[in-house]
C-alpha positions as protocol buffer text, in pm:
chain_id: "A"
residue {
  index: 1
  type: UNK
  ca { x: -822 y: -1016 z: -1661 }
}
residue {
  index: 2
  type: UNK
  ca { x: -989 y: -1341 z: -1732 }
}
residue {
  index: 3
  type: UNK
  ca { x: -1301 y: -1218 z: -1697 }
}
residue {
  index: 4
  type: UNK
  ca { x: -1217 y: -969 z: -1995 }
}
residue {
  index: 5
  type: UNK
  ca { x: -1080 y: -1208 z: -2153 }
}
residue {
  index: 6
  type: UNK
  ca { x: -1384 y: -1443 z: -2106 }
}
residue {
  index: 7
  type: UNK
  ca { x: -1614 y: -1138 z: -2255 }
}
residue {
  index: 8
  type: UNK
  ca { x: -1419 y: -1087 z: -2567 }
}
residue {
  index: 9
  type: UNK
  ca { x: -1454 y: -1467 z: -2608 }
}
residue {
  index: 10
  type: UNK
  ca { x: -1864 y: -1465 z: -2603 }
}
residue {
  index: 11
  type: UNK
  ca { x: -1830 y: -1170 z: -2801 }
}
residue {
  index: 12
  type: UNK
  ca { x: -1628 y: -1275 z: -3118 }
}
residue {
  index: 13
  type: UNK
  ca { x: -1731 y: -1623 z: -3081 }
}
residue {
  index: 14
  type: UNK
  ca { x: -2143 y: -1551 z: -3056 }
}
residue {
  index: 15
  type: UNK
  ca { x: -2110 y: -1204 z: -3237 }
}
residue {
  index: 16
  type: UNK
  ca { x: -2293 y: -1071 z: -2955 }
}
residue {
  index: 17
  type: UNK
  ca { x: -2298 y: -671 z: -2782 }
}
residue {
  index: 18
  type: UNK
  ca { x: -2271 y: -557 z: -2477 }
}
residue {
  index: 19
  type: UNK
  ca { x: -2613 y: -487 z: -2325 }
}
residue {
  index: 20
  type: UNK
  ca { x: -2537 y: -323 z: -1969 }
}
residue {
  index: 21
  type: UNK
  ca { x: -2556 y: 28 z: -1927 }
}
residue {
  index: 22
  type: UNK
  ca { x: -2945 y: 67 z: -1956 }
}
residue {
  index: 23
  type: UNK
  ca { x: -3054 y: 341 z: -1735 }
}
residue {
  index: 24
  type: UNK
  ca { x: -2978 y: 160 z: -1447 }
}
residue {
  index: 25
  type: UNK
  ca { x: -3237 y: -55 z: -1347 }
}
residue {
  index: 26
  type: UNK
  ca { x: -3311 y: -366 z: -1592 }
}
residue {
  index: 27
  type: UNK
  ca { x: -3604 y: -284 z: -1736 }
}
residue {
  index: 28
  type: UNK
  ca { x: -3731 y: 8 z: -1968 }
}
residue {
  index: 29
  type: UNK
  ca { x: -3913 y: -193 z: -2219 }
}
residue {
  index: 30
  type: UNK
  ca { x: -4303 y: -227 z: -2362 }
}
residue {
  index: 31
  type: UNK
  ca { x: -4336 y: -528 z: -2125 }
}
residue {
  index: 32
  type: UNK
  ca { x: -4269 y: -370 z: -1846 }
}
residue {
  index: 33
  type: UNK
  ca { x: -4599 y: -211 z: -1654 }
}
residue {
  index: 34
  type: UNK
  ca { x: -4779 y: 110 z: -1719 }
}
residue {
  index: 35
  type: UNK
  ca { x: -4742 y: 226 z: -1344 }
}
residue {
  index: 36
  type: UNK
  ca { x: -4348 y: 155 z: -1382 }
}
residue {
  index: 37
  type: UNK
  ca { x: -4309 y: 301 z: -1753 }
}
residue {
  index: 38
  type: UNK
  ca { x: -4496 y: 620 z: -1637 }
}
residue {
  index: 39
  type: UNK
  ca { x: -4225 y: 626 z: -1298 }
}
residue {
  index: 40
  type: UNK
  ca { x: -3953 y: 646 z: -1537 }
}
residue {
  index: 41
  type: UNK
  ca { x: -4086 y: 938 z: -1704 }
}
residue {
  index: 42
  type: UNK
  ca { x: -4164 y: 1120 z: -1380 }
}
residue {
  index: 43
  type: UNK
  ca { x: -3837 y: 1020 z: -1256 }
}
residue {
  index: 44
  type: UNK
  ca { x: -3665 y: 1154 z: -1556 }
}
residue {
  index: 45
  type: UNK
  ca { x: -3880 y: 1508 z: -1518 }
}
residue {
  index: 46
  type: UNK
  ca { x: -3775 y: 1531 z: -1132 }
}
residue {
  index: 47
  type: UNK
  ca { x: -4127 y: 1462 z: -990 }
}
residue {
  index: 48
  type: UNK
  ca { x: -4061 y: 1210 z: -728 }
}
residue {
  index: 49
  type: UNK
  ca { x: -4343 y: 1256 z: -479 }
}
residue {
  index: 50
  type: UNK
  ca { x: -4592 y: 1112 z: -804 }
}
residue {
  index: 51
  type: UNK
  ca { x: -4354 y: 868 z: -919 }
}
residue {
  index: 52
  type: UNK
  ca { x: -4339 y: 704 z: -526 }
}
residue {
  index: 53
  type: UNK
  ca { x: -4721 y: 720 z: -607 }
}
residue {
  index: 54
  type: UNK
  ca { x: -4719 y: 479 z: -876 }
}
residue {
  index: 55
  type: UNK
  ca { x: -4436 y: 272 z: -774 }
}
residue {
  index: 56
  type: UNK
  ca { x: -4598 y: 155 z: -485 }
}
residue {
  index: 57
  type: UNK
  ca { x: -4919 y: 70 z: -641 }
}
residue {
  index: 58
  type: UNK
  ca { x: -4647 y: -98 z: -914 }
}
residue {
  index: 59
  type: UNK
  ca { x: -4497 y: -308 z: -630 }
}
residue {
  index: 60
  type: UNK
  ca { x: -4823 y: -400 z: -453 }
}
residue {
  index: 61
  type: UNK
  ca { x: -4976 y: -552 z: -768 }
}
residue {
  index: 62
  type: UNK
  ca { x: -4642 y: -734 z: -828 }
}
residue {
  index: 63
  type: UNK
  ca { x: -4440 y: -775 z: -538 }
}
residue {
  index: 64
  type: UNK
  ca { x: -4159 y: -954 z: -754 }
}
residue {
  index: 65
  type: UNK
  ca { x: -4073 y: -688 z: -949 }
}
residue {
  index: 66
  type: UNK
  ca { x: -3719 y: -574 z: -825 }
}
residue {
  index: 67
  type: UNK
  ca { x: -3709 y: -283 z: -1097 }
}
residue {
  index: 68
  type: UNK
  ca { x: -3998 y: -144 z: -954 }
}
residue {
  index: 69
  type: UNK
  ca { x: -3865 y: -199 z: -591 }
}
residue {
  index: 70
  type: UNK
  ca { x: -3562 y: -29 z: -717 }
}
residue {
  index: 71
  type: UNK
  ca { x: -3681 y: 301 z: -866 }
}
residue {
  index: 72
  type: UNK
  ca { x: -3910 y: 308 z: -566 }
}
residue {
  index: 73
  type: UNK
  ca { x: -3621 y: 321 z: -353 }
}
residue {
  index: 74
  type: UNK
  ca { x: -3450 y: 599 z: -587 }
}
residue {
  index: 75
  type: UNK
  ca { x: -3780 y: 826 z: -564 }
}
residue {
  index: 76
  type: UNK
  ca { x: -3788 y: 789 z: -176 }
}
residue {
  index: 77
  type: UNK
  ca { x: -3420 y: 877 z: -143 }
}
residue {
  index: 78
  type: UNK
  ca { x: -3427 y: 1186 z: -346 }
}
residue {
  index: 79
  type: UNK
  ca { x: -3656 y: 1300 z: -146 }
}
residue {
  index: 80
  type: UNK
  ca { x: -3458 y: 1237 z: 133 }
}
residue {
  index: 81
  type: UNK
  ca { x: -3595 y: 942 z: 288 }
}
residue {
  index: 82
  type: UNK
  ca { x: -3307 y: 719 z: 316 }
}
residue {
  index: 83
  type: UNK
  ca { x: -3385 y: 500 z: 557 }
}
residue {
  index: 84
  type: UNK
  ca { x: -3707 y: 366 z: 371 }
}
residue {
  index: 85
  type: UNK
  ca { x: -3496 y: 375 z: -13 }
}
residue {
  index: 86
  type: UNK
  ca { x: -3261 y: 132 z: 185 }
}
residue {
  index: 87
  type: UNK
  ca { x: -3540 y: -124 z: 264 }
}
residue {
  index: 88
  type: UNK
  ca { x: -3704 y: -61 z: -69 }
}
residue {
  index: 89
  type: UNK
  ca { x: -3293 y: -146 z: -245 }
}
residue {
  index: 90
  type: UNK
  ca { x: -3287 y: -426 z: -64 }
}
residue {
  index: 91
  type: UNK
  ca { x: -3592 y: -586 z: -161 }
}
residue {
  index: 92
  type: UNK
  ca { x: -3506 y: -532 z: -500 }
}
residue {
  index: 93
  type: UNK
  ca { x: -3201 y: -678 z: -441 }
}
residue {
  index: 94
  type: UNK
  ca { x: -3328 y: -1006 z: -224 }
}
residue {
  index: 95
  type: UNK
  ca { x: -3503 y: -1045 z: -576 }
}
residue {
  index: 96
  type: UNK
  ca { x: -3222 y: -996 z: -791 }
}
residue {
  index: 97
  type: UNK
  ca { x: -2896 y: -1010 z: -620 }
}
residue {
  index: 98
  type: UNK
  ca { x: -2734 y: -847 z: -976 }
}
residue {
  index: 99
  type: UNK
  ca { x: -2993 y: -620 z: -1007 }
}
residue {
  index: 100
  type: UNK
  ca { x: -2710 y: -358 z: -1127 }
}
residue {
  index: 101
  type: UNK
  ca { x: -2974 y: -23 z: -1091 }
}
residue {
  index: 102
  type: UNK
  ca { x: -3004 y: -119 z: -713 }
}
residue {
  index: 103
  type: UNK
  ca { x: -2665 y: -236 z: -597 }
}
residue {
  index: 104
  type: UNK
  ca { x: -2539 y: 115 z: -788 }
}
residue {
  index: 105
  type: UNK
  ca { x: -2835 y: 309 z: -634 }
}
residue {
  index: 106
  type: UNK
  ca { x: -2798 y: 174 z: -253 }
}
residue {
  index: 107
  type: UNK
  ca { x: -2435 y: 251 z: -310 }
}
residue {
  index: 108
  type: UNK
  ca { x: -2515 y: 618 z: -411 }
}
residue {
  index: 109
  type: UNK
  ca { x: -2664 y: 604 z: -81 }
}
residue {
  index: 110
  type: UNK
  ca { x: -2412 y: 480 z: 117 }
}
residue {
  index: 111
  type: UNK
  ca { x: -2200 y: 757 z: -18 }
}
residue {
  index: 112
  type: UNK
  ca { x: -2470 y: 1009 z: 60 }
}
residue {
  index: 113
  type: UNK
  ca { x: -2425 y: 851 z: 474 }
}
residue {
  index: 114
  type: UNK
  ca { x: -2104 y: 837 z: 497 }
}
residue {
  index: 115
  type: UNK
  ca { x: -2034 y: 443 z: 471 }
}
residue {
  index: 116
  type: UNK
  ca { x: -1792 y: 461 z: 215 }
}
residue {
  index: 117
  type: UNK
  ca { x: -1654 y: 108 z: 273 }
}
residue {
  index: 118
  type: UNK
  ca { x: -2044 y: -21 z: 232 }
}
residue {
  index: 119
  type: UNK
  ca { x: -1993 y: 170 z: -83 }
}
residue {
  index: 120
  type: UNK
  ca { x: -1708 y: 18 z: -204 }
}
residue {
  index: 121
  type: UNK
  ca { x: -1779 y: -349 z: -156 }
}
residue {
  index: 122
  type: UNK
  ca { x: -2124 y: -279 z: -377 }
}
residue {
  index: 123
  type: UNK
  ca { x: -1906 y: -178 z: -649 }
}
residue {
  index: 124
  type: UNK
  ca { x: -1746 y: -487 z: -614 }
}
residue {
  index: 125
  type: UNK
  ca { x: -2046 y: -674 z: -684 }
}
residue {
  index: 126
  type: UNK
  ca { x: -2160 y: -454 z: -922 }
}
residue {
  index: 127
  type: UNK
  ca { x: -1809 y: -525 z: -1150 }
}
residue {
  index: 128
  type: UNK
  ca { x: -1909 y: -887 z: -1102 }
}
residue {
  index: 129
  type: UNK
  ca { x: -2212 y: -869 z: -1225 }
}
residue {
  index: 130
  type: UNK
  ca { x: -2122 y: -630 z: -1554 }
}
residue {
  index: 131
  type: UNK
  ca { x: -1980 y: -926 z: -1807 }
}
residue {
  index: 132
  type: UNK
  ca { x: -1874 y: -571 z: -1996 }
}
residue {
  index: 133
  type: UNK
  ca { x: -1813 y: -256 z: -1842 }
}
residue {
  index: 134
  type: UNK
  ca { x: -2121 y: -30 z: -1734 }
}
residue {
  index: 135
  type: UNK
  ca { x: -2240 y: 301 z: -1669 }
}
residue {
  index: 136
  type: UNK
  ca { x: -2356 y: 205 z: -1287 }
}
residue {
  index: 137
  type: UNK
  ca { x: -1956 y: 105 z: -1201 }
}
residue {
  index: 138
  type: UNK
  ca { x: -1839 y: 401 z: -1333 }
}
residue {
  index: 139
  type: UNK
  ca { x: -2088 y: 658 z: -1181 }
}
residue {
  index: 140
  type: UNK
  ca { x: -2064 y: 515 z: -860 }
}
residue {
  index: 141
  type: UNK
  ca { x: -1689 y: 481 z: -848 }
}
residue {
  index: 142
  type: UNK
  ca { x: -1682 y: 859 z: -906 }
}
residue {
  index: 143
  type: UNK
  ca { x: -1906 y: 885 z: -606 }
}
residue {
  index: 144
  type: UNK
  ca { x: -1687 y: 697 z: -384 }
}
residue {
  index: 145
  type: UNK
  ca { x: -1377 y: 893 z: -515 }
}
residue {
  index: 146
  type: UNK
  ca { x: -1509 y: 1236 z: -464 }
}
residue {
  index: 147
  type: UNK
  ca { x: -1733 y: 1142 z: -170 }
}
residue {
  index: 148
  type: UNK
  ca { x: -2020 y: 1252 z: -368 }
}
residue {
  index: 149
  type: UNK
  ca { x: -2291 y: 1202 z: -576 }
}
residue {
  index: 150
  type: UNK
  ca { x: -2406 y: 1362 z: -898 }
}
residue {
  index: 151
  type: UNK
  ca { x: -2687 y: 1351 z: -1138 }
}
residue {
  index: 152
  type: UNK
  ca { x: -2734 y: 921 z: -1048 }
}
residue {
  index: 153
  type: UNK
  ca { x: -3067 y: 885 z: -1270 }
}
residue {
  index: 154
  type: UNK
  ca { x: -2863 y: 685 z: -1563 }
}
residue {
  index: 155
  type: UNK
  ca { x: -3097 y: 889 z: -1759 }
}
């Protein structure tokens, strides 16, 4: 309650919108890099195997780039590799403990396994770190309610 409260505060006071709910991961803009702008679009298209491709040349030319870590571990898990998408989450997430994309993506995961209650306390975090309500709570508390997961891209 107070943090809605707190929200509607910024909002009328500043005259500022909501800007969560991007396709969950951070970035998507021009300054983001070529390898990770062309990802999205493979992502997007279904062609994960190329997208891992450029994601990991992404991520060794700038290690600090949690949105990169974080699609890399989407493109590894939907191609079934979970075990490696949970390393790759949580180096996006050692980066970026908010990084929204990653705690909803590693909890899309969880789901997928079986650890529900891992699920649950990322969508904890994940309300914490929306200021406004976002796509990446709501898709992933569906997941935990029906014990699985749909179309997760965000896009």
């Amino acid at each position: 309650m107070m943090k809605t409260i707190l929200a509607l505060f910024v909002v009328v006071l500043l005259g500022l919108a909501p800007t969560h709910g991007m396709a969950a991961g951070t970035g998507g803009g021009s300054s983001e890099p070529d390898d990770v702008q062309k990802s999205r679009s493979l992502l997007k298209d279904g062609n994960y195997a190329k997208a891992e491709g450029l994601l990991r040349k992404a991520v060794a030319d700038d290690p600090q780039n949690a949105d990169a870590w974080n699609l890399l571990g989407y493109a590894t898990r939907l191609q079934g590799d979970h075990e490696q998408a949970e390393e790759f989450y949580g180096k996006a997430l050692a980066l970026d403990d908010d990084h929204v994309g990653a705690l909803n993506y590693l909890g899309m995961l969880y789901v997928q396994t079986g650890r529900i209650d891992d699920a649950k306390k990322l969508l904890a975090r994940i309300d914490d770190a929306c200021l406004f309500s976002c796509d990446e709570f709501s898709s992933l508390e569906r997941a935990i309610a029906t014990g699985k997961v749909e179309n997760d891209s965000g896009w």
